[in-house]
Steps between C-alpha positions, in 0.01 A plus 500: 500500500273731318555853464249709657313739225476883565275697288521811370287795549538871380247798614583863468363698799628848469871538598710229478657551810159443708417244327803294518473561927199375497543202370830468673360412755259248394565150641539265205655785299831370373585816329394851376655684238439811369468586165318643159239288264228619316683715276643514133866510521777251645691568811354865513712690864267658747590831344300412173232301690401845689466678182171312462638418146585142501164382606654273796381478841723521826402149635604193680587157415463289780570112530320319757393170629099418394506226792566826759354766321256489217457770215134549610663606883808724233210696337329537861772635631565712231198639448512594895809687462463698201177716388376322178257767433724793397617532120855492445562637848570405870515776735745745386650289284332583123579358154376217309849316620295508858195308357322214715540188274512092542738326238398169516735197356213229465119500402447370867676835590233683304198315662670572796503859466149593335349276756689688764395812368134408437561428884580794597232705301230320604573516850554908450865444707542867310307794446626516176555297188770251489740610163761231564612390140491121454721450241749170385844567645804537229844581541597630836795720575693513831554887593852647588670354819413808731119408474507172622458455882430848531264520804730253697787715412307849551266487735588843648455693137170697532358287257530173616387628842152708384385299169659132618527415820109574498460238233733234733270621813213368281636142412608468838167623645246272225706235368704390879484137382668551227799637548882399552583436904757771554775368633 
C-alpha cells in the first residue's frame, strides 16, 4: 500500500499563535507548527526573533493533504485571516518579525501564490495594497515548547480572546466547508 503524500506549506501571518489556530482547524491539515524562517541565523529563540535583528518571521509550517485541501484554498484562507496590506504589522502586533509573507517550497507554490494575489488585487478584496512577500522558503525553526498549541491551551488570555478568536470566527464563518468536524 502506498503512502499517502502530505505537502508542505509555510505562510507567516502576523503572530504565530493566530496563525497556527487558524489553520488548526483546517480539515486536511495534518499539522501546524510554529516557528521562525526568513532570517539569517540558525535556531535563533523568540527572544532574538523580537529584536527584529535576525530577519526571521514568526510563521507556520503546516503539512496537509492536497487531495482535501489545496494550497490555492491555504493562501485563501490565509489571506482571509490576516491583513496583507499592512507593512511589518498586524494589529498591535509591530516589527518586521510580524510581516505578511508566503514561503513557498516548489515553483508550483510560487504560481500559486502570485496568481492568488493577482486574484485578489484585481478583484479589489482590499482597500489597500497587498505587501505579502513571496519569497522561496529555507530553513525553518520550530519555536520554544510554550508557543505551540497556544490558543487551544489559552483561550481565556486576553489575547487569544480579542485578536484570535476573531480570526477563528472568520474561518468558521467563510470557509464552513472546510474545516475539521469537531468532535
Amino acid at each position: 500500500m502506498e503512502e499517502h503524500k502530505f505537502e508542505t506549506a509555510t505562510l507567516a501571518g502576523g503572530c504565530f499563535w493566530c496563525t497556527e489556530a487558524v489553520f488548526q482547524r483546517v480539515d486536511g491539515v495534518k499539522k501546524v507548527i510554529s516557528g521562525f524562517t526568513g532570517g539569517h541565523i540558525k535556531n535563533p529563540p523568540y527572544r532574538e526573533v523580537v529584536t527584529q535583528r535576525t530577519g526571521h518571521a514568526e510563521s507556520v509550517q503546516i503539512k496537509f493533504d492536497p487531495e482535501k485541501v489545496s494550497f490555492e484554498e491555504l493562501l485563501l484562507i490565509f489571506f482571509a485571516t490576516h491583513d496583507p496590506t499592512t507593512l511589518n504589522r498586524q494589529q498591535n502586533d509591530v516589527g518586521t518579525h510580524y510581516r505578511s509573507a508566503i514561503f513557498y517550497h516548489s515553483a508550483a507554490q510560487k504560481e500559486t501564490a502570485e496568481k492568488v494575489i493577482k486574484q485578489l488585487e484585481q478583484e479589489k478584496v482590499f482597500q489597500d495594497p497587498i505587501v505579502t512577500e513571496i519569497t522561496e522558503a529555507g530553513d525553518f525553526y520550530e519555536a520554544e515548547q510554550e508557543h505551540h498549541d497556544y490558543y487551544n491551551q489559552n483561550r481565556n488570555q486576553p489575547y487569544c480572546r480579542v485578536i484570535i478568536d476573531p480570526k477563528v470566527q472568520k474561518l468558521r464563518h467563510t470557509f464552513s466547508e472546510k474545516l475539521k468536524s469537531e468532535a
